[in-house]
VEXMI-455129 format. One record per residue (C-alpha): x, y, z; residue in three letters; residue number from 1. Coordinates in nm, 2 decimals, always signed. Layout:
# VEXMI-455129
{marvex {X Y Z} "ALA" NUM}
...
END
This chain:
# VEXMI-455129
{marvex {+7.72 +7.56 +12.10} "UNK" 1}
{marvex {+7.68 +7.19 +12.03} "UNK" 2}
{marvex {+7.92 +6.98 +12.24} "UNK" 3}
{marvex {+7.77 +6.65 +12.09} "UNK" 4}
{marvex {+7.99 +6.62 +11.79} "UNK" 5}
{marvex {+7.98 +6.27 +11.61} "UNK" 6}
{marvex {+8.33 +6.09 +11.59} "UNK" 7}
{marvex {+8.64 +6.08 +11.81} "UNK" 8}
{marvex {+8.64 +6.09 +12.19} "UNK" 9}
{marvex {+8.36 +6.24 +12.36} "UNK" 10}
{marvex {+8.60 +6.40 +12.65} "UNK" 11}
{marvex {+8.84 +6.57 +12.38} "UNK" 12}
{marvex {+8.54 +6.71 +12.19} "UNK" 13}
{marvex {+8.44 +6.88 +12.53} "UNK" 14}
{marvex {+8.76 +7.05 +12.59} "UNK" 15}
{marvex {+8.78 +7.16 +12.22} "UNK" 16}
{marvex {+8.43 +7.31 +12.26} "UNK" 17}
{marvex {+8.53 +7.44 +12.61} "UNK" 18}
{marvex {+8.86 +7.63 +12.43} "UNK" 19}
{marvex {+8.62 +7.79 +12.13} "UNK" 20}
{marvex {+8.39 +7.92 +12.33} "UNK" 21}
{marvex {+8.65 +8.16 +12.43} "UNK" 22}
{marvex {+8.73 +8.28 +12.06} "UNK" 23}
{marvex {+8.49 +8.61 +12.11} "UNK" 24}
{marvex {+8.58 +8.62 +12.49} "UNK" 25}
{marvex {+8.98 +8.76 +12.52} "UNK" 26}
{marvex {+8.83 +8.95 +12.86} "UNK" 27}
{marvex {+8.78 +8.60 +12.94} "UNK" 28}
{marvex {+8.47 +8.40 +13.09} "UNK" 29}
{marvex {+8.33 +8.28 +13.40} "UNK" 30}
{marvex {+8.29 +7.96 +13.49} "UNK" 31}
{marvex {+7.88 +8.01 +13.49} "UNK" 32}
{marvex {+7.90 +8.15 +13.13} "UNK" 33}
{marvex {+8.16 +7.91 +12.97} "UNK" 34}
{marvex {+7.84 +7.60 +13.13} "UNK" 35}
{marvex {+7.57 +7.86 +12.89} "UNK" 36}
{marvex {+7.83 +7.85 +12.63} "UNK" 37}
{marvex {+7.86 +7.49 +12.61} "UNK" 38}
{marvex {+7.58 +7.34 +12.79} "UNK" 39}
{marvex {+7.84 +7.12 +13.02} "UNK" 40}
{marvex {+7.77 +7.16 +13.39} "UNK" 41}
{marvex {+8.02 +7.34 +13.59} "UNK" 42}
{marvex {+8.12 +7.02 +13.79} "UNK" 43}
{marvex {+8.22 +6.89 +13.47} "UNK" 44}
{marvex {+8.43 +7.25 +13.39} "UNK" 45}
{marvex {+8.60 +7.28 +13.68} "UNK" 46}
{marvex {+8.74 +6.88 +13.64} "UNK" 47}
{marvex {+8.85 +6.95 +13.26} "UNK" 48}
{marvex {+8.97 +7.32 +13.36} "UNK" 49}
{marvex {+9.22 +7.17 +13.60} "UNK" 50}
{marvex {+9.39 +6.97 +13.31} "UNK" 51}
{marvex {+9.35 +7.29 +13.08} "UNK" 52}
{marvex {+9.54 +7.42 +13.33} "UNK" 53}
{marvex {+9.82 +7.18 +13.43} "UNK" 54}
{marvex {+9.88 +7.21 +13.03} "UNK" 55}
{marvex {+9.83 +7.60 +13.01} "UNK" 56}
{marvex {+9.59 +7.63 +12.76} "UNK" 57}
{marvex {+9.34 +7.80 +13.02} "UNK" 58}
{marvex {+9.45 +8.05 +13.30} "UNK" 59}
{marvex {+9.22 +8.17 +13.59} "UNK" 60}
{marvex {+9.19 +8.49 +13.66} "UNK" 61}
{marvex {+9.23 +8.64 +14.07} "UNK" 62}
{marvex {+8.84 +8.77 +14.01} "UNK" 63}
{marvex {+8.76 +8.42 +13.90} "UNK" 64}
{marvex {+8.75 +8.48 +13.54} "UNK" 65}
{marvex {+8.94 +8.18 +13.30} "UNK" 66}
{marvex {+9.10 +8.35 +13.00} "UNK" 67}
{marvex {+9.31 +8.13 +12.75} "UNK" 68}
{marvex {+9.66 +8.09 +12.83} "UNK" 69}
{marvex {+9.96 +8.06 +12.65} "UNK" 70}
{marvex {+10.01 +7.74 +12.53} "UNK" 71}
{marvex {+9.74 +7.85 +12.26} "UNK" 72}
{marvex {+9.98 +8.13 +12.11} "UNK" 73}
{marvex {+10.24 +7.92 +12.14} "UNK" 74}
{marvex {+10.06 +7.65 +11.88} "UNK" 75}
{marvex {+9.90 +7.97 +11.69} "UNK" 76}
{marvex {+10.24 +8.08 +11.64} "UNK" 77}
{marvex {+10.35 +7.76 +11.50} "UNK" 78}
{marvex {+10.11 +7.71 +11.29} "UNK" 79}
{marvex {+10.13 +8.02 +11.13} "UNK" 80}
{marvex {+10.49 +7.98 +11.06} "UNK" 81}
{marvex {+10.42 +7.60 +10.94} "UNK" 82}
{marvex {+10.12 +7.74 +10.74} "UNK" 83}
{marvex {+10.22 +7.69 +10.31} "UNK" 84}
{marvex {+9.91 +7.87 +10.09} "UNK" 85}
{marvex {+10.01 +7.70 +9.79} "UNK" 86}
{marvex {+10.00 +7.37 +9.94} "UNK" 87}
{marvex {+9.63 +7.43 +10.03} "UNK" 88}
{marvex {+9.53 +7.62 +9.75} "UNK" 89}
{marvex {+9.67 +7.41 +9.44} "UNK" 90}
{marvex {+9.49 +7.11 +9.48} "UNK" 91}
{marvex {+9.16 +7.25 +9.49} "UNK" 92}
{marvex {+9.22 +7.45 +9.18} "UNK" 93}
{marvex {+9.45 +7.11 +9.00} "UNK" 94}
{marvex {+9.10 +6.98 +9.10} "UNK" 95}
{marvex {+8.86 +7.26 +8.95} "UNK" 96}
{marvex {+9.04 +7.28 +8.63} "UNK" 97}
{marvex {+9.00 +6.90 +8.58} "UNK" 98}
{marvex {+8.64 +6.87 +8.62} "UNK" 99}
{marvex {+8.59 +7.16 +8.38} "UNK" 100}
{marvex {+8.85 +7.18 +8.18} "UNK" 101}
{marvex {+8.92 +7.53 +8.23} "UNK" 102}
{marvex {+9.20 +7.77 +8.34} "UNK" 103}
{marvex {+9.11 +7.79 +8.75} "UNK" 104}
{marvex {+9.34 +8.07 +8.90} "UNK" 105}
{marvex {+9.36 +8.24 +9.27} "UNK" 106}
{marvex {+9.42 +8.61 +9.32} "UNK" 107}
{marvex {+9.52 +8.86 +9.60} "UNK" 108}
{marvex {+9.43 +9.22 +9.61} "UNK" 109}
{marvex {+9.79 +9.48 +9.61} "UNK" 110}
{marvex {+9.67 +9.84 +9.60} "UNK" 111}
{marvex {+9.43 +9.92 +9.27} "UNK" 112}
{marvex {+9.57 +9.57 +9.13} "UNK" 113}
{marvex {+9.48 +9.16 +9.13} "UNK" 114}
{marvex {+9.82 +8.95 +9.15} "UNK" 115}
{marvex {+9.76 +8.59 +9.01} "UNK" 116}
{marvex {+9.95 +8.38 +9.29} "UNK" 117}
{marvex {+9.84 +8.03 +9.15} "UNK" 118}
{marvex {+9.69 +7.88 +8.82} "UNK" 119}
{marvex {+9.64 +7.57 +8.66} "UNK" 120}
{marvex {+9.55 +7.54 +8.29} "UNK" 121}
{marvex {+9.32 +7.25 +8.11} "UNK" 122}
{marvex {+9.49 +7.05 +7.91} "UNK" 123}
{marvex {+9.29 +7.15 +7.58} "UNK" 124}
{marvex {+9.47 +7.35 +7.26} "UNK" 125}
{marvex {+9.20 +7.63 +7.32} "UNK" 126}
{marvex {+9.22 +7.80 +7.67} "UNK" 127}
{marvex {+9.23 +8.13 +7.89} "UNK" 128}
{marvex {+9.62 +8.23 +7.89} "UNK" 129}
{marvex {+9.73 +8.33 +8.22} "UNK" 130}
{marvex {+10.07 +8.33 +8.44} "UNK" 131}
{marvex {+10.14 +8.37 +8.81} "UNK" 132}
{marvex {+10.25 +8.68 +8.89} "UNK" 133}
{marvex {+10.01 +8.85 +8.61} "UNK" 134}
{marvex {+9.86 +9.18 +8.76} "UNK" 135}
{marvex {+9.56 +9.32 +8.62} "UNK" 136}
{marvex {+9.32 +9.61 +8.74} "UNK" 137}
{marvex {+9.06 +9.55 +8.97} "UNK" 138}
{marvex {+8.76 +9.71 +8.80} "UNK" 139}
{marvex {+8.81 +9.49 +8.52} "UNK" 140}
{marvex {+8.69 +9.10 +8.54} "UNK" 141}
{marvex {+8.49 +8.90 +8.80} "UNK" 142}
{marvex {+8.79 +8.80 +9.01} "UNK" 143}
{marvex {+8.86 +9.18 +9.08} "UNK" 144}
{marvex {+8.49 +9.26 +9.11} "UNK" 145}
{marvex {+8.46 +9.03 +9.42} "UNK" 146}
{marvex {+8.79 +9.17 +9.59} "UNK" 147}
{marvex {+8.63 +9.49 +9.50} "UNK" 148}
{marvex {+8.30 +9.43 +9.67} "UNK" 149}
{marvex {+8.38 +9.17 +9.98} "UNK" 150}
{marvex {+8.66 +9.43 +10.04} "UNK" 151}
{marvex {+8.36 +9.70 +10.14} "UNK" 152}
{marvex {+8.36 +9.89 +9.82} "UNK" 153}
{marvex {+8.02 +10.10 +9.78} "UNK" 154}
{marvex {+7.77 +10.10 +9.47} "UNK" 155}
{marvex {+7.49 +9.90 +9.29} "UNK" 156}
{marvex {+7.75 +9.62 +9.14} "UNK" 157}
{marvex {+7.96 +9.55 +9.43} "UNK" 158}
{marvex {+7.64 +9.51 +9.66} "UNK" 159}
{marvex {+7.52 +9.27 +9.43} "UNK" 160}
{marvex {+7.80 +9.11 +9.40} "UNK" 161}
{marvex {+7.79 +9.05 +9.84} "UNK" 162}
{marvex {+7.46 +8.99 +9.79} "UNK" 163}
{marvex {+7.46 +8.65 +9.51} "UNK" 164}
{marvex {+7.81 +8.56 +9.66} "UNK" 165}
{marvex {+7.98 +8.54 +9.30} "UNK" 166}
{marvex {+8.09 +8.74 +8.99} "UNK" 167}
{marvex {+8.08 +8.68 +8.67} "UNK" 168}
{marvex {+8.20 +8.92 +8.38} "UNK" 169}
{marvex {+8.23 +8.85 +7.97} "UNK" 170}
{marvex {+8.47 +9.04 +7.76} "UNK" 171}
{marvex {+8.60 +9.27 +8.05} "UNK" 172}
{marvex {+8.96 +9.19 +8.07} "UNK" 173}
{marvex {+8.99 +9.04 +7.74} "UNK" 174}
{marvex {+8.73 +9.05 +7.45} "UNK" 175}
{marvex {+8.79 +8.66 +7.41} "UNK" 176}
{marvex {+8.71 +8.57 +7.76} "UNK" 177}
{marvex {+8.49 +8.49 +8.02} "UNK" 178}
{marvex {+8.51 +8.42 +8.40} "UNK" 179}
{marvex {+8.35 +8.36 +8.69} "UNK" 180}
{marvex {+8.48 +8.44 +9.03} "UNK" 181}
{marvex {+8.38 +8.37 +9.39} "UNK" 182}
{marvex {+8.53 +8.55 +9.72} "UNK" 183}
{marvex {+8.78 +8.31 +9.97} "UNK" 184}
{marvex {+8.78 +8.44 +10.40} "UNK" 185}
{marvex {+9.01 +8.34 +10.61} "UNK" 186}
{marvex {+8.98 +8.41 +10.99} "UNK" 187}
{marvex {+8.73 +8.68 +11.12} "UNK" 188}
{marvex {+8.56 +8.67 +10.73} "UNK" 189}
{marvex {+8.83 +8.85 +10.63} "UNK" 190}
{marvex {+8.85 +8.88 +10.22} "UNK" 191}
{marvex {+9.21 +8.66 +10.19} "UNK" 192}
{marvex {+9.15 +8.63 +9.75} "UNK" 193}
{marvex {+8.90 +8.51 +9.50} "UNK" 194}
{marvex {+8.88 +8.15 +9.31} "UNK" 195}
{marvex {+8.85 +8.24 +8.95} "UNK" 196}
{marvex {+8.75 +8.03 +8.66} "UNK" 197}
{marvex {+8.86 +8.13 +8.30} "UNK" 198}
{marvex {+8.66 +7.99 +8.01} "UNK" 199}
{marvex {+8.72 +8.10 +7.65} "UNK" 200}
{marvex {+8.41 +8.37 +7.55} "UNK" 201}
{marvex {+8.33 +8.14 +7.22} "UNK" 202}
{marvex {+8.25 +7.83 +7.51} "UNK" 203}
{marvex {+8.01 +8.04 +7.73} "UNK" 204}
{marvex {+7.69 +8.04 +7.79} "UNK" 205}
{marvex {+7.38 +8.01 +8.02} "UNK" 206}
{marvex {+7.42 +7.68 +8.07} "UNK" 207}
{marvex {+7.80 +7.65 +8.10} "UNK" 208}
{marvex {+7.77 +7.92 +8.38} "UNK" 209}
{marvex {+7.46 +7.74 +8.53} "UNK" 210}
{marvex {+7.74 +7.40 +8.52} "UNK" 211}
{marvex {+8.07 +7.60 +8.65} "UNK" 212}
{marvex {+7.89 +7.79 +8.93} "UNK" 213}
{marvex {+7.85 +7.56 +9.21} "UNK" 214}
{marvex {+8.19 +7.40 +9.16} "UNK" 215}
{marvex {+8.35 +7.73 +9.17} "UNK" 216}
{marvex {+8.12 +7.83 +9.50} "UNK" 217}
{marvex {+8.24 +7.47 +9.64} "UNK" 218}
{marvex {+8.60 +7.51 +9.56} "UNK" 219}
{marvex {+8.58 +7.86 +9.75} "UNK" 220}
{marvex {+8.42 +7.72 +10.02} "UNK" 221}
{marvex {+8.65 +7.47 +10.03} "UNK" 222}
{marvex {+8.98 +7.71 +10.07} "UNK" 223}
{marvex {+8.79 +7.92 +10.29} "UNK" 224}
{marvex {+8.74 +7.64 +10.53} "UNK" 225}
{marvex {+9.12 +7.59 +10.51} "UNK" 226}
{marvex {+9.23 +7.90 +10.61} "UNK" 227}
{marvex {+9.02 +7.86 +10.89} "UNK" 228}
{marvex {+8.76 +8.11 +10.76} "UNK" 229}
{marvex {+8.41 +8.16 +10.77} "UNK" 230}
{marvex {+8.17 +8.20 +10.49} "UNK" 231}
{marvex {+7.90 +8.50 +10.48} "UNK" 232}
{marvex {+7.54 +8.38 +10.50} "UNK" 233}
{marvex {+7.35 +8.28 +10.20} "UNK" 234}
{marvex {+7.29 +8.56 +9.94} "UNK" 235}
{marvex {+7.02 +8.59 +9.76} "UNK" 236}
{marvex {+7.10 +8.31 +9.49} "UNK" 237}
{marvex {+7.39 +8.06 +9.51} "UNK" 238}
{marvex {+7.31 +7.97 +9.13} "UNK" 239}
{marvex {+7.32 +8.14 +8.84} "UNK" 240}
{marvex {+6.95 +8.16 +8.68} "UNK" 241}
{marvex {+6.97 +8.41 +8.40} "UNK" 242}
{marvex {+7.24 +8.60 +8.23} "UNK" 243}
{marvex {+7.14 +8.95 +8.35} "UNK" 244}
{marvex {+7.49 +8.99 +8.52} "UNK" 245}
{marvex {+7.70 +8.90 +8.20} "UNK" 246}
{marvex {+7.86 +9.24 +8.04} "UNK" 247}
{marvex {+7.94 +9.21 +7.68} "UNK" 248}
END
């Protein structure tokens, strides 16, 4: 783990490198593996553990193992109670409908359905209509093809799907429309929704996808990293170079 992160104070990046190290560790660490984990020397641990400990964020153990203490749940647990999707999630769709000029929308998975929680419409007379709280079916359209797949659903399409990171269907949902979605994690890489860009059927094509794709894979990204998730690694392609995926 690097412990030499640019910016702020050196001794607060330590102890915030020194608490993640124990995020795949709840049997807790000892004091030789938390110095692998960080490359800081255990002179230097056993100084910052005894403030971790004064402020109970780390606990030892009788056996001499530290585990994280309870301060962190306490903070988790505010957090997640202080924690507003919407207020995370609708500027970086305001923003993704503005640079295209498209319909941008965020869905959840409930059961065999996609739930629109948030939308926001360009401001042009000729657009994709859609309302939160819309349900649709989840084999239909590239926003329920990636909840689909990411969610560990089995067969050719969803696999490629994992594989280039994206979606993108034509005249699934609606004969007049076309979209292009891309999966959102939160903690653990976790499928929490899909980012989905609506563009009228008539305004598609190779290049418009080529255009939209990255700022739809940013904006996704960009949630993801919000909700304190992790991204997959790379697929295969993080652009679209042909239209061998699009289903008339």
């Amino acid at each position: 783990m690097n412990t030499q992160t640019e910016g702020g104070v050196s001794a607060v990046n330590r102890a915030l490198t020194v608490l993640l190290a124990f995020g795949n560790a709840p049997n807790g660490l000892m004091l030789a593996q938390v110095s692998e984990a960080t490359g800081l020397n255990m002179s230097t641990l056993l100084r910052m553990f005894e403030s971790l400990e004064q402020f109970r964020f780390i606990k030892r153990l009788p056996d001499g193992r530290y585990v994280l203490g309870p301060a962190n749940f306490h903070l988790g647990m505010t957090y997640r109670e202080s924690f507003q999707l919407r207020e995370h999630a609708a500027p970086i769709l305001a923003r993704l409908s503005e640079e295209t000029g498209e319909t941008a929308a965020f869905y959840v998975r409930e059961g065999d359905q996609r739930v629109c929680l948030f939308r926001f419409h360009a401001e042009r007379s000729v657009r994709t209509n859609l309302r939160e709280g819309d349900r649709f079916p989840l084999d239909v359209g590239a926003a329920g093809h990636v909840l689909l797949a990411f969610s560990g659903t089995r067969g050719a399409e969803h696999e490629k799907v994992v594989e280039q990171g994206y979606a993108v269907s034509v005249a699934e949902r609606d004969a007049e429309s076309a979209a292009i979605a891309c999966p959102v994690f939160g903690v653990g890489r976790v499928i929490s929704g899909a980012i989905s860009l609506g563009i009228p059927r008539y305004r598609f094509n190779k290049k418009v996808q080529n255009d939209y794709l990255p700022r739809v894979l940013a904006a996704a990204a960009e949630l993801t990293h919000a909700l304190g998730g992790d991204l997959p690694s790379p697929g295969a392609a993080t652009q679209a170079d042909s239209l061998g995926a699009l289903q008339a």
